[in-house]
Biotite code that builds the C-alpha atoms (Angstrom):
import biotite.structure as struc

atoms = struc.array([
    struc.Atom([26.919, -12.441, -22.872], chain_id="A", res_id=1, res_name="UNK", atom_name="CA", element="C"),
    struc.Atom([26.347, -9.854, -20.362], chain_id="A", res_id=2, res_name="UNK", atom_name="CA", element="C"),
    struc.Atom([22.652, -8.605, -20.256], chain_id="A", res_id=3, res_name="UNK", atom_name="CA", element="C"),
    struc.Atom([22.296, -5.252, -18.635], chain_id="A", res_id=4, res_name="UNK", atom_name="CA", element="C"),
    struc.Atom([19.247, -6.409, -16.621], chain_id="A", res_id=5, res_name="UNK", atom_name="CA", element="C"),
    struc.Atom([17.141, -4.165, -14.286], chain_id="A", res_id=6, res_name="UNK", atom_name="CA", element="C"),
    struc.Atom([19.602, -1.450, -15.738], chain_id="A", res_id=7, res_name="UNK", atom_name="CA", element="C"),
    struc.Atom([18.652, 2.375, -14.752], chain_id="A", res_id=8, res_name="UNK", atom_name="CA", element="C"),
    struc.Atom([17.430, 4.173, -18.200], chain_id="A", res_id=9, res_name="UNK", atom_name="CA", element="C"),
    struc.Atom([19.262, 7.881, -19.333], chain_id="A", res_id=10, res_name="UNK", atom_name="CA", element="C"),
    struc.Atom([18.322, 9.160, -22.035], chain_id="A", res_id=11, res_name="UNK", atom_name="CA", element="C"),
    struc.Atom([20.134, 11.530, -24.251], chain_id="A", res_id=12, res_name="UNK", atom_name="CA", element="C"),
    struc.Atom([18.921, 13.619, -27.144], chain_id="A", res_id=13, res_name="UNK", atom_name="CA", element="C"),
    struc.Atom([20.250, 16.234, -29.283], chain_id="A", res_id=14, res_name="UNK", atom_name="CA", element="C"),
    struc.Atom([18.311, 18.907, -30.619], chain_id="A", res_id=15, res_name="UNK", atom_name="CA", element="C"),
    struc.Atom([20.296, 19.140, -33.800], chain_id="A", res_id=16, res_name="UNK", atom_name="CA", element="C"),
    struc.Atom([20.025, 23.115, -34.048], chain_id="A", res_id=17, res_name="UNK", atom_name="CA", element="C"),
    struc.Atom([21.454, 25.924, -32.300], chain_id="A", res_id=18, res_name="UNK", atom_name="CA", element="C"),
    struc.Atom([19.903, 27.439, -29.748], chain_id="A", res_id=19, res_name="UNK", atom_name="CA", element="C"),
    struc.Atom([18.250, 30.904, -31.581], chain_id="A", res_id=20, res_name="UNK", atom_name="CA", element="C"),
    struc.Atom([19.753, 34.221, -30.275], chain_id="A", res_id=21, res_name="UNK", atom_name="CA", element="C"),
    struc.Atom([16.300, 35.609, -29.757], chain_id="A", res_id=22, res_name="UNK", atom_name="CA", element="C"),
    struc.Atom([15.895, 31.695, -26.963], chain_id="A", res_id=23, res_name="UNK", atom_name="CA", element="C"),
    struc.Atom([19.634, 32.445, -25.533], chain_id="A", res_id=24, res_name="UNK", atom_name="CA", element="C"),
    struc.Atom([18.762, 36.432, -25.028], chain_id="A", res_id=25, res_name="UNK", atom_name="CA", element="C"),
    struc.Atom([15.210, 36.026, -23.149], chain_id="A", res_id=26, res_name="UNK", atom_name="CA", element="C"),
    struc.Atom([17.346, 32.839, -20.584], chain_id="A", res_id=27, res_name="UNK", atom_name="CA", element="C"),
    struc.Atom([19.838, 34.992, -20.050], chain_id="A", res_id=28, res_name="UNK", atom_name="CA", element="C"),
    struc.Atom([17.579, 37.885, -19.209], chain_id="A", res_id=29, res_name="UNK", atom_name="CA", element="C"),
    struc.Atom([15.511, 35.697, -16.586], chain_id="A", res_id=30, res_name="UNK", atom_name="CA", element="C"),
    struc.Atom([15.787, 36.845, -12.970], chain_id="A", res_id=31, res_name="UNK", atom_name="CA", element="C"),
    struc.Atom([17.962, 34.832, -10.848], chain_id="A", res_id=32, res_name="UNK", atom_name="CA", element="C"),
    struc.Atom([18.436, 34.167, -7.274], chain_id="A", res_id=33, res_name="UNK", atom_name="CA", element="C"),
    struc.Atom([21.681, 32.616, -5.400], chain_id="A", res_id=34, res_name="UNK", atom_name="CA", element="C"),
    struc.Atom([21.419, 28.872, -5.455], chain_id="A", res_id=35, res_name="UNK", atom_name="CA", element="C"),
    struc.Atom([23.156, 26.671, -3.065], chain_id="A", res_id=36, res_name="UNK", atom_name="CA", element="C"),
    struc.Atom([26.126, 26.793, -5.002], chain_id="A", res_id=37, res_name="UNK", atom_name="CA", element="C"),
    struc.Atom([25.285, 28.482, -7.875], chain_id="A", res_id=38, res_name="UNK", atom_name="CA", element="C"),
    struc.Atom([22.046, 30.430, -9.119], chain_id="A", res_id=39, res_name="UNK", atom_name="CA", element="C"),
    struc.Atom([18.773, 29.389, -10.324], chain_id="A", res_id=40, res_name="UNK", atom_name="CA", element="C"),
    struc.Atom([15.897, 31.533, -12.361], chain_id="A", res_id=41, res_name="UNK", atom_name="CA", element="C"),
    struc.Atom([12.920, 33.171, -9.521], chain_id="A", res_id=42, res_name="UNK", atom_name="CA", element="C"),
    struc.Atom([10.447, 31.395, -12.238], chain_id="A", res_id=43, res_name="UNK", atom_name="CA", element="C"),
    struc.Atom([10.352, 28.044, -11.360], chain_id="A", res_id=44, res_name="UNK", atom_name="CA", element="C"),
    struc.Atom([7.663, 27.451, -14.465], chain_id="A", res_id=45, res_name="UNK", atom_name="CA", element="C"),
    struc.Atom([10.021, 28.978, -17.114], chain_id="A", res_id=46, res_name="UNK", atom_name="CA", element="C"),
    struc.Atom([8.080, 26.469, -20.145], chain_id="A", res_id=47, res_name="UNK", atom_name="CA", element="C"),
    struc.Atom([4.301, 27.432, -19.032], chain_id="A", res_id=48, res_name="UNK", atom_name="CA", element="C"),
    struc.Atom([2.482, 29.695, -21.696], chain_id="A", res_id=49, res_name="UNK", atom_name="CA", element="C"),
    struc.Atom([6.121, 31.240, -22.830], chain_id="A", res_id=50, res_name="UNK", atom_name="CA", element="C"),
    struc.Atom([6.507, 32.020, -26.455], chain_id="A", res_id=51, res_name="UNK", atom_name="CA", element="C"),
    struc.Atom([10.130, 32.274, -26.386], chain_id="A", res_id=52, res_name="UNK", atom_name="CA", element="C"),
    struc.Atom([10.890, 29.165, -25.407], chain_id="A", res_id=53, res_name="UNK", atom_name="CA", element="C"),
    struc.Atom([7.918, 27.149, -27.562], chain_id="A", res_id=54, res_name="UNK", atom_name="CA", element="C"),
    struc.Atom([9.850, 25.562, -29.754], chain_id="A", res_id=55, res_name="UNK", atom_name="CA", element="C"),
    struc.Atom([12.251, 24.153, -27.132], chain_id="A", res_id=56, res_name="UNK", atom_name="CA", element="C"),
    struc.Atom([9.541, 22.794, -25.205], chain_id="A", res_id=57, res_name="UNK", atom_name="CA", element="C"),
    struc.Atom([8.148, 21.017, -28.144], chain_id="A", res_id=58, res_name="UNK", atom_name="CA", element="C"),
    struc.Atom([11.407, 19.499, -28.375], chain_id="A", res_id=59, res_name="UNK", atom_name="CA", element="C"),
    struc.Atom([11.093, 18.697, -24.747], chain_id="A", res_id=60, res_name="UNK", atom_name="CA", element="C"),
    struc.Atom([7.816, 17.179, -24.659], chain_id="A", res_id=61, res_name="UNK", atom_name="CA", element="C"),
    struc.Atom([8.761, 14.544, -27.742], chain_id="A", res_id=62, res_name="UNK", atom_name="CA", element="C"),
    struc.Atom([11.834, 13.715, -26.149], chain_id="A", res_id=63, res_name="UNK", atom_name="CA", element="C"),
    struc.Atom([10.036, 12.559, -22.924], chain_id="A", res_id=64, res_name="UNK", atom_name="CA", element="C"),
    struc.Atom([7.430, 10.671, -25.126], chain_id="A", res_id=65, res_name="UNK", atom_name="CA", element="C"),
    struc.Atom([10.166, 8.805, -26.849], chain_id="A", res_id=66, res_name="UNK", atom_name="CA", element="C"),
    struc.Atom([11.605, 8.045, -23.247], chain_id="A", res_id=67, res_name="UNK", atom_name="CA", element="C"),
    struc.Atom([8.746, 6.791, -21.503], chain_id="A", res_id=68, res_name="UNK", atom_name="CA", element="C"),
    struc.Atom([7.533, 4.753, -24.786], chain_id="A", res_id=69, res_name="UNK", atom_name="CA", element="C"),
    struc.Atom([11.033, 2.749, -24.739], chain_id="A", res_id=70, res_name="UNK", atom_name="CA", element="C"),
    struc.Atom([11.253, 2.460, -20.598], chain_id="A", res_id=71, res_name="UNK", atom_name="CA", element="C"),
    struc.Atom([7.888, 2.373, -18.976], chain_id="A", res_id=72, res_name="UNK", atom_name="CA", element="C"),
    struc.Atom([5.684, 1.897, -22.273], chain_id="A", res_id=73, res_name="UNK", atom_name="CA", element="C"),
    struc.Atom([2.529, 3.275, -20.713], chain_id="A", res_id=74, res_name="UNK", atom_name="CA", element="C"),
    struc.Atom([-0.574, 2.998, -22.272], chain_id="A", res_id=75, res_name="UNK", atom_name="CA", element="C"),
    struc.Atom([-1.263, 6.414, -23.739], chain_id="A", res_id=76, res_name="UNK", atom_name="CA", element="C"),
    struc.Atom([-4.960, 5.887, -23.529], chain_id="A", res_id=77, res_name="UNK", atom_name="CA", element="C"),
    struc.Atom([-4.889, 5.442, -19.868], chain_id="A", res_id=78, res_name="UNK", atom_name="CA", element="C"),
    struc.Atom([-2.481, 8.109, -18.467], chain_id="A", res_id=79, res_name="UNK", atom_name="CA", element="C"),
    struc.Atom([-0.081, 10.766, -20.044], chain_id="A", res_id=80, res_name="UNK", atom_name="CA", element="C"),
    struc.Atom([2.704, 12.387, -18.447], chain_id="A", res_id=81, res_name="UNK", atom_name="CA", element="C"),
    struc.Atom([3.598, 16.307, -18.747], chain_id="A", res_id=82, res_name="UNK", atom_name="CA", element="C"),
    struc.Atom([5.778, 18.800, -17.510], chain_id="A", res_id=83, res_name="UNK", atom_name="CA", element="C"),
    struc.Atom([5.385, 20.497, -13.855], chain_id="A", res_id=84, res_name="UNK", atom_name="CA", element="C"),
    struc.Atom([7.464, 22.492, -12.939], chain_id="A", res_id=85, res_name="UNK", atom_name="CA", element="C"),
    struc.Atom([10.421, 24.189, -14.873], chain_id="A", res_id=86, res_name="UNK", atom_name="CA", element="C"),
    struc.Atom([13.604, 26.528, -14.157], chain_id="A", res_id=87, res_name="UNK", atom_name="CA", element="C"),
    struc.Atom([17.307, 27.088, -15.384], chain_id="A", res_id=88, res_name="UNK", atom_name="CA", element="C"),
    struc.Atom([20.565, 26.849, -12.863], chain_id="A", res_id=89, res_name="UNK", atom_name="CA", element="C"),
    struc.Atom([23.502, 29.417, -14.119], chain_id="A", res_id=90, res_name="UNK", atom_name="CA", element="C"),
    struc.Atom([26.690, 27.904, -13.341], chain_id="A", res_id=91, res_name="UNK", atom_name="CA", element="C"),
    struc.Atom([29.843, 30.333, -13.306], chain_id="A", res_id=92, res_name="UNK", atom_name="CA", element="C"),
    struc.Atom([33.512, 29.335, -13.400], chain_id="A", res_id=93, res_name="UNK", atom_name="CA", element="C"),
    struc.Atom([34.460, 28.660, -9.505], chain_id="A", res_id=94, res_name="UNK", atom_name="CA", element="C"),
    struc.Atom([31.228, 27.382, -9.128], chain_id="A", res_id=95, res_name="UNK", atom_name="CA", element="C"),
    struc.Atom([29.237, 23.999, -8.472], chain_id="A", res_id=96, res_name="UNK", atom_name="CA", element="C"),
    struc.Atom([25.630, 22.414, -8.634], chain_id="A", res_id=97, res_name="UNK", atom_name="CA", element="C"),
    struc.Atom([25.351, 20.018, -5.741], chain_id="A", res_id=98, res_name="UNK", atom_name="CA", element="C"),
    struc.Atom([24.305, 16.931, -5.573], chain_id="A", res_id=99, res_name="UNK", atom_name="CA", element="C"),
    struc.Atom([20.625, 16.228, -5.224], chain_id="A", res_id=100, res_name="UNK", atom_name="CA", element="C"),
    struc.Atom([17.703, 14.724, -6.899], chain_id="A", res_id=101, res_name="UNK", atom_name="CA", element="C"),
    struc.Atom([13.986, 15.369, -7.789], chain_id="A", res_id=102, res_name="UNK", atom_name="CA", element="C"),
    struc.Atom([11.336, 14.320, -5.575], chain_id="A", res_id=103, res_name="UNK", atom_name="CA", element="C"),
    struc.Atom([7.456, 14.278, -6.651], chain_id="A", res_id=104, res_name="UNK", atom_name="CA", element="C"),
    struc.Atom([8.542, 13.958, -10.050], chain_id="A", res_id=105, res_name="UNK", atom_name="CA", element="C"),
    struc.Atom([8.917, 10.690, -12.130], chain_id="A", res_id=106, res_name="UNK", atom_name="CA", element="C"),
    struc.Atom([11.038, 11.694, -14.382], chain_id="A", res_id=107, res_name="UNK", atom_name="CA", element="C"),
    struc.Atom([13.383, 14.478, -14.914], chain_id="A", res_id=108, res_name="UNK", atom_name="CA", element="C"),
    struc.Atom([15.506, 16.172, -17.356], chain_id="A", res_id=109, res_name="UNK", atom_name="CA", element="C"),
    struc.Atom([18.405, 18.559, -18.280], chain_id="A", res_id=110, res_name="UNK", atom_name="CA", element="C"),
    struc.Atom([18.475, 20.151, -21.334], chain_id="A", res_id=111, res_name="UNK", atom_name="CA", element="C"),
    struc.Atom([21.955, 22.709, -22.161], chain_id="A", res_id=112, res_name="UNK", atom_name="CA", element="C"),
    struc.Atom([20.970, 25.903, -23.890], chain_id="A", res_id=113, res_name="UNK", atom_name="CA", element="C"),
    struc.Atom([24.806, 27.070, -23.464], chain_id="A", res_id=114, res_name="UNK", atom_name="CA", element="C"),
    struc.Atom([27.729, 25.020, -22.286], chain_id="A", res_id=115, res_name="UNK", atom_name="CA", element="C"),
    struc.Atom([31.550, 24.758, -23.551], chain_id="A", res_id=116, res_name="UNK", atom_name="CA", element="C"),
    struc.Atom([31.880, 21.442, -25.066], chain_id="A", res_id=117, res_name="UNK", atom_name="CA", element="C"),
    struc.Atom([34.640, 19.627, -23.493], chain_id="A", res_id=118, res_name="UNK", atom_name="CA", element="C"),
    struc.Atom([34.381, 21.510, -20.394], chain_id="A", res_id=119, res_name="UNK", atom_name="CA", element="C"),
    struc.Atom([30.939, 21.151, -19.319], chain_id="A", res_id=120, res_name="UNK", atom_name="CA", element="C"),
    struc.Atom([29.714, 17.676, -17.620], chain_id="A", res_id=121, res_name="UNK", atom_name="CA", element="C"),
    struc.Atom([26.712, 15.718, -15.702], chain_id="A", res_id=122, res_name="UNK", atom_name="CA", element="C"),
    struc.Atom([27.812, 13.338, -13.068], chain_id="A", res_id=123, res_name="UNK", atom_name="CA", element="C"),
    struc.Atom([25.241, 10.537, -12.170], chain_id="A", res_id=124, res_name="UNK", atom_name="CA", element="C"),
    struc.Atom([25.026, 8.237, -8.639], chain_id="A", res_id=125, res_name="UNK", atom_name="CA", element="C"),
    struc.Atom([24.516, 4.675, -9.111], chain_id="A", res_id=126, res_name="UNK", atom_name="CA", element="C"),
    struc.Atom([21.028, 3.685, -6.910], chain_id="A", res_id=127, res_name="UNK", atom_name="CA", element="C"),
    struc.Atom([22.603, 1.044, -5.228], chain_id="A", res_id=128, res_name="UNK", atom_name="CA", element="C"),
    struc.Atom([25.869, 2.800, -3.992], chain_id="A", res_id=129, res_name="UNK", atom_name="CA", element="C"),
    struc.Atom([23.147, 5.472, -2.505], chain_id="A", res_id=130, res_name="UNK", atom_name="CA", element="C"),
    struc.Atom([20.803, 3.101, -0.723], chain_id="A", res_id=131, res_name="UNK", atom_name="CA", element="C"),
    struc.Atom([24.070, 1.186, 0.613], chain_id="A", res_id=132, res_name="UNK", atom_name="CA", element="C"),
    struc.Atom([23.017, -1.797, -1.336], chain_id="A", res_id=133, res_name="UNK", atom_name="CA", element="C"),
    struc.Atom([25.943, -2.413, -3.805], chain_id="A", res_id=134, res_name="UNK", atom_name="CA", element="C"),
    struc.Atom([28.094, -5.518, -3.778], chain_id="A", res_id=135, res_name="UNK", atom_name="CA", element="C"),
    struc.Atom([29.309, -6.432, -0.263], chain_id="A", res_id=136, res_name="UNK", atom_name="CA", element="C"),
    struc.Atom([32.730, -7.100, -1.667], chain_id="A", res_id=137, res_name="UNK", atom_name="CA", element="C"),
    struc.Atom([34.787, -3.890, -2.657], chain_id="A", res_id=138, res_name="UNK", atom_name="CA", element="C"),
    struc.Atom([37.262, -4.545, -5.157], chain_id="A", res_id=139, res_name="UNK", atom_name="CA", element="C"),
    struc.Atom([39.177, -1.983, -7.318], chain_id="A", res_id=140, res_name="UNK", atom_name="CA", element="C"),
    struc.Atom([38.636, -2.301, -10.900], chain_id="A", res_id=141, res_name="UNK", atom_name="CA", element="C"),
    struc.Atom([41.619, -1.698, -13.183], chain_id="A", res_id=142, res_name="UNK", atom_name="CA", element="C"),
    struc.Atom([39.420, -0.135, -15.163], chain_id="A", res_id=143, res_name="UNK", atom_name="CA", element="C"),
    struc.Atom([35.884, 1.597, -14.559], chain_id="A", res_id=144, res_name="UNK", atom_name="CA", element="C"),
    struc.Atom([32.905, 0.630, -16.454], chain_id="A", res_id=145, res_name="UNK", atom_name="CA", element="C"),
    struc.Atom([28.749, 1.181, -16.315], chain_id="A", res_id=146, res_name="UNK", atom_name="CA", element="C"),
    struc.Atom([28.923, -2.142, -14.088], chain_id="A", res_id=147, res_name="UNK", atom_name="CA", element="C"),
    struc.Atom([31.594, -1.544, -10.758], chain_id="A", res_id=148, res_name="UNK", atom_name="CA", element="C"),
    struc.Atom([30.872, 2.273, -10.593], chain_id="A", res_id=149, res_name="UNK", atom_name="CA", element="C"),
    struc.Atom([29.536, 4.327, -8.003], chain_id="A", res_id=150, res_name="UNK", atom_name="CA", element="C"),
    struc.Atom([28.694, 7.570, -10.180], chain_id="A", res_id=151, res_name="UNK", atom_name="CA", element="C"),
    struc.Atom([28.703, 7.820, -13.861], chain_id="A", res_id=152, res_name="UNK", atom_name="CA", element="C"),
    struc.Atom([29.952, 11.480, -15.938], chain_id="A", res_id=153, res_name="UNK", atom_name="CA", element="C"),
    struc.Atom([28.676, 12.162, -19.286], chain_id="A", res_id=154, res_name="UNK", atom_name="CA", element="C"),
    struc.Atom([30.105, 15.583, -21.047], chain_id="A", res_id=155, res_name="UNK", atom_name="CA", element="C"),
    struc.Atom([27.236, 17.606, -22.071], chain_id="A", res_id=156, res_name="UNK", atom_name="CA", element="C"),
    struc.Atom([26.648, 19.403, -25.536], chain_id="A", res_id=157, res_name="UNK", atom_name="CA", element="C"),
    struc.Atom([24.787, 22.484, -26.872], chain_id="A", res_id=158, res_name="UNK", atom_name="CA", element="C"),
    struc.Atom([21.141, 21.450, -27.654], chain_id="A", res_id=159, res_name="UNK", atom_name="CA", element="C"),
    struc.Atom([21.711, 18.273, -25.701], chain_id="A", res_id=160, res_name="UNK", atom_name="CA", element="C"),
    struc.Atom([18.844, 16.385, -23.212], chain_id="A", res_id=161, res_name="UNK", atom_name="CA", element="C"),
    struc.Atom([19.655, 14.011, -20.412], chain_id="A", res_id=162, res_name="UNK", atom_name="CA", element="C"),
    struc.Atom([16.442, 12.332, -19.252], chain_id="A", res_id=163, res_name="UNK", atom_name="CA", element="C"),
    struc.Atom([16.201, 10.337, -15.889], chain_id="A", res_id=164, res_name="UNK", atom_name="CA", element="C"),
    struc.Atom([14.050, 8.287, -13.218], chain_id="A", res_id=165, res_name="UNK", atom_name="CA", element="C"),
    struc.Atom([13.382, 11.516, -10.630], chain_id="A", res_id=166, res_name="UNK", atom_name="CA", element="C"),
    struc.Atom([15.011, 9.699, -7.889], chain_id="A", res_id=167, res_name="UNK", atom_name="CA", element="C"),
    struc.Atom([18.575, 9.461, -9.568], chain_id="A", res_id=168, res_name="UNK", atom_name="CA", element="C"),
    struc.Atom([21.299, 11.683, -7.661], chain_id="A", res_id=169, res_name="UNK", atom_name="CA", element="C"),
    struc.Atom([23.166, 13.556, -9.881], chain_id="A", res_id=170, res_name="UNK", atom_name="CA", element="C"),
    struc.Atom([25.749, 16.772, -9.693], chain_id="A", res_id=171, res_name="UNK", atom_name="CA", element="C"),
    struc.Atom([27.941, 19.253, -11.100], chain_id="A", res_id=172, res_name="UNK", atom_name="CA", element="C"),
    struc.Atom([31.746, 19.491, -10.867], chain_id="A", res_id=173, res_name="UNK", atom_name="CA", element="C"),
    struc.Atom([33.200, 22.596, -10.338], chain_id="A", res_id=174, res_name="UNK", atom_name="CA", element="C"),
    struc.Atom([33.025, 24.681, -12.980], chain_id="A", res_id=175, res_name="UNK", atom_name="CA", element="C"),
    struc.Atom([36.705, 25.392, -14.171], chain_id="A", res_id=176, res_name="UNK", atom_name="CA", element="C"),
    struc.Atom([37.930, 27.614, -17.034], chain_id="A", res_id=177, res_name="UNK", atom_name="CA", element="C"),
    struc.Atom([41.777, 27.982, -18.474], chain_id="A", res_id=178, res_name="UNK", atom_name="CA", element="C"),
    struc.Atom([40.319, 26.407, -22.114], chain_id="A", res_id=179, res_name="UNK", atom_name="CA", element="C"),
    struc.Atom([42.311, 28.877, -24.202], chain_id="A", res_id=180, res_name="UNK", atom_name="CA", element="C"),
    struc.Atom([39.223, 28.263, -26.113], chain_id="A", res_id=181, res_name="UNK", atom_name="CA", element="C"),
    struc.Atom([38.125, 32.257, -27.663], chain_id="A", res_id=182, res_name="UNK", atom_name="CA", element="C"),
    struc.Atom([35.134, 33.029, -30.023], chain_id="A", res_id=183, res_name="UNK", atom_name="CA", element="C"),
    struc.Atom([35.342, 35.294, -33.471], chain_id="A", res_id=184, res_name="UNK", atom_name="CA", element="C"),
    struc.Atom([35.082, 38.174, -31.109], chain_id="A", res_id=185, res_name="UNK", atom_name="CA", element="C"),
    struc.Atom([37.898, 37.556, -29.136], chain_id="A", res_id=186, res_name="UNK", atom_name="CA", element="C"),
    struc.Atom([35.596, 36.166, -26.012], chain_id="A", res_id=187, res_name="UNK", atom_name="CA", element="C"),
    struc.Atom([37.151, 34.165, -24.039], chain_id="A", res_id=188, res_name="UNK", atom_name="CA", element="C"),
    struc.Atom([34.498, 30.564, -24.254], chain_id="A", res_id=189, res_name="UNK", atom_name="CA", element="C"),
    struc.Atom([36.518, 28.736, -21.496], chain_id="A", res_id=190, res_name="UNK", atom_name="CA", element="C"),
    struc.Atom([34.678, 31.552, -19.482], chain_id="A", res_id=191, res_name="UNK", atom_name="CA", element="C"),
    struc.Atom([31.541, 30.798, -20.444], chain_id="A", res_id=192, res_name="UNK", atom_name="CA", element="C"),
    struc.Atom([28.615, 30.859, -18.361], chain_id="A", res_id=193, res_name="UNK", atom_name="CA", element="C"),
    struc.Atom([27.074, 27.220, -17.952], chain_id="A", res_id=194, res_name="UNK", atom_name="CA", element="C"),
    struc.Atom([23.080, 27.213, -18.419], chain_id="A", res_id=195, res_name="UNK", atom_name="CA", element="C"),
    struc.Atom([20.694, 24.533, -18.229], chain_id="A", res_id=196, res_name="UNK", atom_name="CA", element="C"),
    struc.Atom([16.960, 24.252, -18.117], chain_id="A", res_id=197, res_name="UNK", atom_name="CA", element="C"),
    struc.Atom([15.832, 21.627, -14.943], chain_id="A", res_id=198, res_name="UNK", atom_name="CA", element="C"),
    struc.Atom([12.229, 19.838, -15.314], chain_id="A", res_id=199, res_name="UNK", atom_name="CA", element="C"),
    struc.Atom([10.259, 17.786, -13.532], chain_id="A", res_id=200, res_name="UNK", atom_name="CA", element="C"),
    struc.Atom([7.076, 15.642, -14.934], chain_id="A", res_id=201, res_name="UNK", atom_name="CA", element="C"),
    struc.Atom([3.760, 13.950, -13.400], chain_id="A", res_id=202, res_name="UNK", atom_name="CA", element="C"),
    struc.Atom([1.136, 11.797, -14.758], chain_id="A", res_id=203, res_name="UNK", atom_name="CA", element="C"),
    struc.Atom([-2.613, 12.802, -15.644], chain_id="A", res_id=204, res_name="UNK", atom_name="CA", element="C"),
    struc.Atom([-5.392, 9.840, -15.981], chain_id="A", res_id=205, res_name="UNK", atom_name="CA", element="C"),
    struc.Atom([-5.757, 6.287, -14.344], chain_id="A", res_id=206, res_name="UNK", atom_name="CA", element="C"),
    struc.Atom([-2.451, 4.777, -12.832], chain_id="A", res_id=207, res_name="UNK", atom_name="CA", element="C"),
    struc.Atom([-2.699, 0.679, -11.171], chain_id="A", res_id=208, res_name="UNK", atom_name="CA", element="C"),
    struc.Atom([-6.414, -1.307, -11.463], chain_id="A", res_id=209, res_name="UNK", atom_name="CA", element="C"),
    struc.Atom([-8.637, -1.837, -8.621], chain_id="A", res_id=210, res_name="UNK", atom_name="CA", element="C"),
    struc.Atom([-8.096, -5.568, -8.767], chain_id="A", res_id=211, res_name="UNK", atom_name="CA", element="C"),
    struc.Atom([-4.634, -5.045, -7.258], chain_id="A", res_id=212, res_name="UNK", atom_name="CA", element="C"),
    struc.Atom([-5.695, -2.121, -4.723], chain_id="A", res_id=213, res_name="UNK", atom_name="CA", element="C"),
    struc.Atom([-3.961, 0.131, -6.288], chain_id="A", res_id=214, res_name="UNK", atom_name="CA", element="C"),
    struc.Atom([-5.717, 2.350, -8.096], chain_id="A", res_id=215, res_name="UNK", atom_name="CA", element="C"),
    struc.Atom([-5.133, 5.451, -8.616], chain_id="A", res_id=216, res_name="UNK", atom_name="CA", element="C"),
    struc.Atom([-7.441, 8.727, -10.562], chain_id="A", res_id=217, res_name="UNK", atom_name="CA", element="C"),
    struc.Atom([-4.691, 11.658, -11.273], chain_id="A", res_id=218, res_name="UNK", atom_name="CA", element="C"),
    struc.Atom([-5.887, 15.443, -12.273], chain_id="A", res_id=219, res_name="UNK", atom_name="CA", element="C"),
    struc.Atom([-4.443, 17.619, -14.091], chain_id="A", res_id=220, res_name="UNK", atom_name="CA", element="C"),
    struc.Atom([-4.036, 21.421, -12.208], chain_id="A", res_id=221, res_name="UNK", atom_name="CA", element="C"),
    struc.Atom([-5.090, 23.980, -14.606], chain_id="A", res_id=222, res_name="UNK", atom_name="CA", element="C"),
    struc.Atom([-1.263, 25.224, -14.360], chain_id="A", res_id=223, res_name="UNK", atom_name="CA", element="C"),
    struc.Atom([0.070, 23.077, -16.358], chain_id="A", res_id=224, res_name="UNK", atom_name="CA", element="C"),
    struc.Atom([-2.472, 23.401, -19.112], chain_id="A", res_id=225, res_name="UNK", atom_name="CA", element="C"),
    struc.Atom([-0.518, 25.673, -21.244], chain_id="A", res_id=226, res_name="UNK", atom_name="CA", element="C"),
    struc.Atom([-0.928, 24.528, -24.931], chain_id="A", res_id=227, res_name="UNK", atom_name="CA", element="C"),
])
């Protein structure tokens, strides 16, 4: 038996509905400034007080409930996490979304309001290969697995959510088109813009105890008190 000990938790969830026309119109609509290597919205709090985009929020929120209940199982009494802040990266063919990660944020996630299945993809970096502390022994596998690699790629779907510990690296290849995929009108989907919506999270309430001198009292801003 192999036991996938002190493994690091993603999370996936599909939405199981297409994204609305009115949802796709108001992201694409957003303004947007040039990225590193791509673009991202100007309003980095896309999910605060926006009607457009309630219902994928909702979606959002009991996604990252689900994910912290199986991983950290906190106790909901004591602290509760929500979402800070909030923007979506626009991805054209030619271009990339380098790699980074999310710092003060404890968990983060990508959710795909418009993506070509089969094209589109998330690549992950494995914690240890990025603090230098993976096996001291190199050896090439004949075949890769979720144990001997470095970095990890899932393909991404419509409606899809990838949830992750904030710290996680993680990138996008180049986005490349020649699908011969086309849509009823002739549109050429291989072309497609790629658009996700990027969020961080942070906890409100009591985190540690005093009798390990650690505690902590968290506030909410009034920012983030949208509902």
């Amino acid at each position: 038996m192999i036991d996938a000990l002190f493994s690091i938790p993603v999370g996936r969830y599909s939405m199981n509905r297409e994204i609305t026309e009115k949802e796709l119109n108001y992201i694409k609509k957003l303004p947007q400034r040039k990225n590193q290597s791509n673009k991202v919205s100007l309003n980095f709090y896309v999910l605060n007080d926006c009607k457009e985009l309630k219902n994928i929020k909702n979606f959002l929120e009991g996604c990252l409930d689900n994910y912290l209940s199986l991983t950290f199982a906190p106790n909901k009494e004591l602290i509760q996490t929500y979402i800070t802040q909030s923007w979506l990266n626009y991805t054209d063919v030619g271009e990339y979304h380098h790699l980074h990660k999310h710092q003060n944020s404890i968990v983060s996630g990508v959710f795909y309001p418009q993506v070509v299945e089969g094209r589109d993809s998330i690549t992950f970096r494995n914690f240890d290969s990025t603090a230098g502390t993976s096996s001291p022994l190199r050896i090439e596998p004949v075949e890769f697995n979720k144990f001997n690699s470095s970095s990890w790629e899932y393909p991404v779907s419509n409606g899809e959510l990838f949830l992750f510990p904030s710290p996680m690296q993680h990138s996008v290849s180049e986005v490349k088109s020649g699908f011969n995929q086309y849509d009823q009108k002739g549109n050429d989907i291989g072309s497609l813009q790629r658009i996700s919506l990027s969020f961080n999270t942070w906890c409100n309430g009591v985190a540690g105890a005093e009798k390990e001198l650690n505690h902590l009292v968290l506030s909410k801003e009034e920012r983030y008190d949208t509902n």
